[in-house]
N, C-alpha and C positions, 0 to 999 in steps of 0.2 A: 588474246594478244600473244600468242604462243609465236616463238621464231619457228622460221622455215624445217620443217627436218629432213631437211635432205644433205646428203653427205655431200663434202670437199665444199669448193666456194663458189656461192653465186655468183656471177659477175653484177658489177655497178650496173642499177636502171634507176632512172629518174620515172619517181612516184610521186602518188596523191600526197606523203607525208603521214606523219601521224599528231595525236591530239600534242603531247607532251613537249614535243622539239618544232624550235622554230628561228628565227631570223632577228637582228635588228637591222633597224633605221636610225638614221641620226639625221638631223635639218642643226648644222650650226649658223644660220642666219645667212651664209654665200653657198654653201654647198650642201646637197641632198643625197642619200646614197642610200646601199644594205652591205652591211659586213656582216660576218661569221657569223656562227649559231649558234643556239641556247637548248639549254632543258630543264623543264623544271623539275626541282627536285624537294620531294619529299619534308614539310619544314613546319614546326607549331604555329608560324607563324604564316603558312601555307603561298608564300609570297617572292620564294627565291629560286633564281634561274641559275644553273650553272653554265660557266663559259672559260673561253680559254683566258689566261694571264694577261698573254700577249694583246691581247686583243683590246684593252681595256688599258693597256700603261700609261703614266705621264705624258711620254715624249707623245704619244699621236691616241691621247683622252678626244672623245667625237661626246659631243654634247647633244642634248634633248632627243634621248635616247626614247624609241618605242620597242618593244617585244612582240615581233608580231605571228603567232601559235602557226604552225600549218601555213606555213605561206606558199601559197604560187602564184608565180608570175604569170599577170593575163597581159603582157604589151614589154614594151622597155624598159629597163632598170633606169629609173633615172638616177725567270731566270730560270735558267730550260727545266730541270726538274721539279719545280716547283708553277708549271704553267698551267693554272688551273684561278678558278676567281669564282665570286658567289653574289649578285646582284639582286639589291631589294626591289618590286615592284609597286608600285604605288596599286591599292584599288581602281576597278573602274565601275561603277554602274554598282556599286556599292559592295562587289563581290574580289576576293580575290585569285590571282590568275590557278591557282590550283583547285578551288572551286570547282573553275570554269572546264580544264583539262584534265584532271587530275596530275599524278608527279611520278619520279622514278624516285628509285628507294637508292639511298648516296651508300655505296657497299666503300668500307674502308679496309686496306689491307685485305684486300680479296685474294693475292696472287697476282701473274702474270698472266699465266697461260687458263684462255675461255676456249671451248668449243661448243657454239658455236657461240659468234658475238656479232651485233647486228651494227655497222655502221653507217652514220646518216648524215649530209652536208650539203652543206650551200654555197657549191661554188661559185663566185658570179659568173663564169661564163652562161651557167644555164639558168632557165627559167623558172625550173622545178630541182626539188633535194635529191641528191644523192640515195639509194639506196644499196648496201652492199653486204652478204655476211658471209665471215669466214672465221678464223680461228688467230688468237693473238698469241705470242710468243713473248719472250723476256728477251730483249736488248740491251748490252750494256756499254757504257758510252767508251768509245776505244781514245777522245776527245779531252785532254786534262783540263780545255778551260771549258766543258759543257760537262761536267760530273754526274756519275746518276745511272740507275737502271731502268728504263721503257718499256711500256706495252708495244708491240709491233704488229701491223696488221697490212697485209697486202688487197687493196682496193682501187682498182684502174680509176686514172682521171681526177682524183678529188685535189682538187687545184685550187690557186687562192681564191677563200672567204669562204675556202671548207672547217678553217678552223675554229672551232669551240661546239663542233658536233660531238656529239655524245656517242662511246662504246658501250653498247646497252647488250645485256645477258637478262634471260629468264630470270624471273623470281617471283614466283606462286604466279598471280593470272596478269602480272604485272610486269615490269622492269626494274633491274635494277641497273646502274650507271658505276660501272668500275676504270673510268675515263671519258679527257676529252681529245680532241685531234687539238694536240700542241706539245712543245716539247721535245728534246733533240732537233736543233733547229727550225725552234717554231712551228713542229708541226711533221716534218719531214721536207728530206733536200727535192726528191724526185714527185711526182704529181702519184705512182703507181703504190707508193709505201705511205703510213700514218704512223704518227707515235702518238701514246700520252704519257704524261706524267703520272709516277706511281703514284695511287692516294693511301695516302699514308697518314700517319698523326699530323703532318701540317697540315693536311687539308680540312681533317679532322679540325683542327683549332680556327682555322679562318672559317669554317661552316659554322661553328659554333660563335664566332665573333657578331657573324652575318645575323643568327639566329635573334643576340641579343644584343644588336645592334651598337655594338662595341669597334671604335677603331681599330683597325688588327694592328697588331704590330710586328709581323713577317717577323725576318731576319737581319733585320737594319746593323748599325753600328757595334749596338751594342752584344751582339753574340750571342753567344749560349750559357745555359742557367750552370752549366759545370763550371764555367768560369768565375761566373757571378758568386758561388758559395766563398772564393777568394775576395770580396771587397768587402774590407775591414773597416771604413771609413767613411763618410759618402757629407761632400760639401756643396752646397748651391749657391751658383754669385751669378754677379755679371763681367767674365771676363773676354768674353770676344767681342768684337765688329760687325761680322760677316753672316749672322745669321739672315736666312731668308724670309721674302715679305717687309714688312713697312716694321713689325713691333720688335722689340729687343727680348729676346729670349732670355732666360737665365739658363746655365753651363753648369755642367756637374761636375765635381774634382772626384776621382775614386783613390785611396788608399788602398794599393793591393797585399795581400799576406807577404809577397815576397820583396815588397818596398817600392816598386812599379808605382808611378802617379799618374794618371789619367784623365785628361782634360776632353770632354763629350762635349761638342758642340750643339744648343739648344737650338732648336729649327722651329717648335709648334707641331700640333696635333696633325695640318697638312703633310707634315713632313716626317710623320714617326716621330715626331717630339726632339730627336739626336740626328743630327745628318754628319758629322763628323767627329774623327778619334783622334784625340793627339796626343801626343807622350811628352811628361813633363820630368819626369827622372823615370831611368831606366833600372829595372829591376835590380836589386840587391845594393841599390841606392840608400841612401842614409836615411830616407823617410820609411824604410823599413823600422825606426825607431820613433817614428811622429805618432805618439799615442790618441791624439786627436786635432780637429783642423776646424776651425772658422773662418766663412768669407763675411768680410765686410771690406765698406770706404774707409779705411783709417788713415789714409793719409790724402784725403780731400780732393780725388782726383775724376772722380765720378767714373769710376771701373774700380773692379772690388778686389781685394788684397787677399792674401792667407795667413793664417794666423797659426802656429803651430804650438800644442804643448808637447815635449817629447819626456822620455821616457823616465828622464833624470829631472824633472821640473822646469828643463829650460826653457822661456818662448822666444818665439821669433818668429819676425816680419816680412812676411816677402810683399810688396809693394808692387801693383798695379800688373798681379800676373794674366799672362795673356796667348795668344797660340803661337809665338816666341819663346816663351817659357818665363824667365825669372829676369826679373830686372832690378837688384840687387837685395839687402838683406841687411834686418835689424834685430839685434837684440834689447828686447822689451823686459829680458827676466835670467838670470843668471840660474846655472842649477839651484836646484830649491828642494829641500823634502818636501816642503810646506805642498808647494803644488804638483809635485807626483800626485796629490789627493784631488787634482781638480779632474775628476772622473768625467765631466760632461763641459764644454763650452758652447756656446752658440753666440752669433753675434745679430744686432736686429736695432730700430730705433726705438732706445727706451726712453730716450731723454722728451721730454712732452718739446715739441716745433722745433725740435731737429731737423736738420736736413739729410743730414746723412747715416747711414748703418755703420757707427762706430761704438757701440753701447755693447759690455760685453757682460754676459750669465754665463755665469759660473756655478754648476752645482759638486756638491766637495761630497767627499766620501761617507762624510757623518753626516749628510742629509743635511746642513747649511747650505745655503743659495744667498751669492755675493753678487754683486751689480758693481760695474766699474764704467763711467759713463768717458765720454771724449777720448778713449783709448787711441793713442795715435804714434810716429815711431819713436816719439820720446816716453814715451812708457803709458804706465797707470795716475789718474787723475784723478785720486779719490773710490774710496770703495763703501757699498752699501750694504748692511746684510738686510735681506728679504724673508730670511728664515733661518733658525737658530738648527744648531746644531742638533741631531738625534728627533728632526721633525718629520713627518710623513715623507717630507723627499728621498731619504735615503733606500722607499722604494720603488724610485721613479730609475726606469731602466734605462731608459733615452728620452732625448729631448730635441725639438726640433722647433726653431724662432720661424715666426712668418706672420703676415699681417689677414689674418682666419677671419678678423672680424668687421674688415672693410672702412677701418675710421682713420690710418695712417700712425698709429701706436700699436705698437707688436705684440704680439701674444709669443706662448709656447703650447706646441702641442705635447704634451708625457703621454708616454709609455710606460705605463707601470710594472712592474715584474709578475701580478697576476691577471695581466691578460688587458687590464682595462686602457682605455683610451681619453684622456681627459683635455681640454681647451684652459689654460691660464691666461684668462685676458688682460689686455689691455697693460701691463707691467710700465711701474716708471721709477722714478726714484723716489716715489715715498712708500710703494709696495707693490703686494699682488691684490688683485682687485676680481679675487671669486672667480671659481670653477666651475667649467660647464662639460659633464661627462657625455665623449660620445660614444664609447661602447661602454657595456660591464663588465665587467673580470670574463675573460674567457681562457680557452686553450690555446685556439688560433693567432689569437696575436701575442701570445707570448713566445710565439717562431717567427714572430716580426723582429728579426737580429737589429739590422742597420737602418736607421730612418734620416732625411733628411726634407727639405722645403725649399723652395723656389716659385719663378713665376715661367713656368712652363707653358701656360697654355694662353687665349687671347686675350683676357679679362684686365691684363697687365698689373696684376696684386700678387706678389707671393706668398698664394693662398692653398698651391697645388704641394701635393704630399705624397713623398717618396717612398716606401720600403720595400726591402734587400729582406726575404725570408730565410728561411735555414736552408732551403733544400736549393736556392742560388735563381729561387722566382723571385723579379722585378716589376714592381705594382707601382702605378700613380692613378692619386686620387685627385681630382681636377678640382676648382673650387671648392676646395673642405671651410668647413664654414660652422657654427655654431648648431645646426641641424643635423650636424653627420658629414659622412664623406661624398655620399650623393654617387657617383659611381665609382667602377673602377674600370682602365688602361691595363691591359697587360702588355710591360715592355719586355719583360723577357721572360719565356712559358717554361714551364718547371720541366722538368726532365720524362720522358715519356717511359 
């Protein structure tokens, strides 16, 4: 399988193809066609095609998709640096598709510049693939809204539905795949030029998503993990409208170091989980002093409030916040020493046939854990202790309300200071009703800094579990539930 060696560049001829690269088809029930190309590549799970970004996005997704190796035609056809995607194939005939052709080997951070590199497409005008090799150069985008540096390779004619062909280089008796045609303009402006996207640790990360079948979570709303080491705070409600699809997402509030408050709009797992950012006070704002935040209904409006303790024990109400921001403000608690010590709050329905998430936990600095049930803008309605002072909780590090156990009475997940991970179910106002451990003391999660809970994904329970690591990685655990957390979401990937 050796490339040609012969110096400078072949010209493009349309050939038989080889085993590895090949075509799809799509039938969406009106229309039948082949777009762009594939290659399989190298994978444990021996089952995944690489293709171009573009070719595969939202706005023009082609359904019931076939992969089809080596195609030729016997009759009629009937975000730029980052344009690259990695497709599972189903079995067929009980084997799968790298079995059947074998794969190229996915070269990450390889460089720019190959001599020689073999390029191969499916343009529709022809019948048969592209064949072409020549040498790739480094590109870098002269373009501010298309950022980014490119593979460049000059190959006559590879015109549209040449994109997600594979730039293939030797590697022992094999290939390897250090690009696809896409990129800087989907591909390239003129038919005679191709780009691809550098592969890099993104690609890196989405191949690995692919591998273990993980929703990727790109580069959505929520940014990068250097930012993420900044959220000090992290609260789950329901305060927008506008999330997309039929079910009501729950919204994340972020507390940033320099007093920034952040309102993420929930979308669901279709959608990267956050499809929008809003800013609810602007940095070096006064909630640079809100030492921590619960969302609940407390004032019965069926959209969730914020509850603030700040730094001098004061709390206060902000009422039915939303992607407007703040619709007015209650004092619930005048400064207090007393409660400078309420190191942890959460809000959730503790009260047994409640309707609503006004029941507030409180854990204090001495390891007592207080219950104050009906909390609403006229204050506290009564308080319970659940646990005495200088009791095991005082080494519980964070805490996070949400309904884990599926019966519509709250639980708390803790966070213990060594490492472990524990379930409080079912909490009301006569107590705590036993412990269900899901991890044991480890290292790892005791760099689980910031934790929070919500109903993120479609099961419609806020069951699903947030945490903000040290190094500014953002994990969600989708239905955590009495057996564990069952998988993990990476929404924001640690720093490379």
């Amino acid at each position: 399988m050796a490339l040609p060696a012969r110096a400078g560049r072949l010209a493009r001829e349309p050939f038989e193809g080889i085993p590895i690269v090949g075509t799809f088809f799509f039938n969406d029930g009106t229309n039948t066609g082949r777009f762009c190309g594939g290659t399989v590549v190298n994978s444990p799970g021996r089952n995944l095609v690489m293709s171009a970004g573009h070719c595969f996005d939202d706005q023009d997704a082609r359904k019931n998709l076939t992969f089809v190796k080596r195609y030729l035609s016997k009759g009629t056809d009937a975000a730029a640096d980052l344009d690259f995607n990695f497709l599972q194939l189903e079995p067929r005939g009980g084997k799968n598709v790298q079995d059947v052709v074998g794969g190229a080997e996915l070269l990450i951070n390889a460089g720019y510049e190959h001599n020689p590199v073999r390029l191969i497409g499916y343009p529709n005008a022809l019948k048969r693939p592209l064949d072409c090799t020549d040498k790739t150069v480094r590109y870098n985008s002269t373009d501010p809204k298309i950022p980014g540096s490119f593979l460049r390779i000059e190959c006559k004619a590879y015109s549209g539905g040449a994109s997600g062909g594979p730039f293939l280089v030797k590697k022992g008796t094999g290939y390897g795949i250090v690009g696809v045609i896409g990129g800087w303009h989907t591909g390239g402006d003129v038919d005679d030029i191709s780009y691809s996207s550098y592969l890099d640790g993104d690609a890196k990360k989405l191949y690995d998503d692919a591998v273990n079948n993980r929703q990727p979570a790109g580069r959505g709303v929520l940014g990068q993990a250097e930012t993420w080491k900044h959220a000090e705070v992290l609260a789950g409600g329901y305060f927008t409208d506008g999330n997309p699809g039929d079910d009501d997402y729950s919204d994340l509030v972020v507390r940033w170091s320099d007093g920034e408050l952040t309102l993420y709009r929930g979308a669901g797992e279709d959608e990267d989980n956050f499809d929008k950012e809003i800013r609810l006070a602007p940095k070096d704002s006064t909630f640079q002093h809100a030492e921590t935040i619960a969302a609940g209904d407390f004032t019965g409006a069926d959209t969730d409030d914020l509850l603030v303790r700040w730094v001098d024990g004061e709390l206060t109400l902000y009422p039915d916040v939303d992607e407007q921001g703040f619709h007015g403000e209650f004092q619930l608690q005048k400064p207090d020493p007393l409660w400078k010590h309420a190191v942890s709050i959460t809000a959730g329905r503790y009260t047994t046939g409640s309707k609503w998430t006004d029941d507030l936990l409180v854990r204090w600095s001495d390891g007592e854990v207080s219950l104050y049930t009906d909390v609403n803008r006229d204050g506290f309605h009564g308080g319970k202790k659940l646990a005495a002072s200088d009791s095991d909780w005082k080494y519980a590090a964070s805490i996070a309300a949400g309904d884990y156990t599926g019966n519509d009475q709250w639980d708390v997940m803790v966070r213990w200071k060594d490492g472990e991970l524990s379930i409080c179910k079912d909490i009301d106002q006569t107590g705590l009703h036993g412990e269900v451990q899901i991890k044991k003391k480890n290292d790892l999660w005791t760099k689980a800094t910031v934790i929070a809970a919500g109903d993120y994904t479609d099961n419609d329970y806020p069951d699903d579990f947030i945490v903000r690591w040290t190094d500014g990685e953002v994990s969600l655990y989708p239905d955590a539930d009495e057996t564990g957390l069952n998988r993990e979401i990476t929404l924001v990937y640690p720093p490379a």
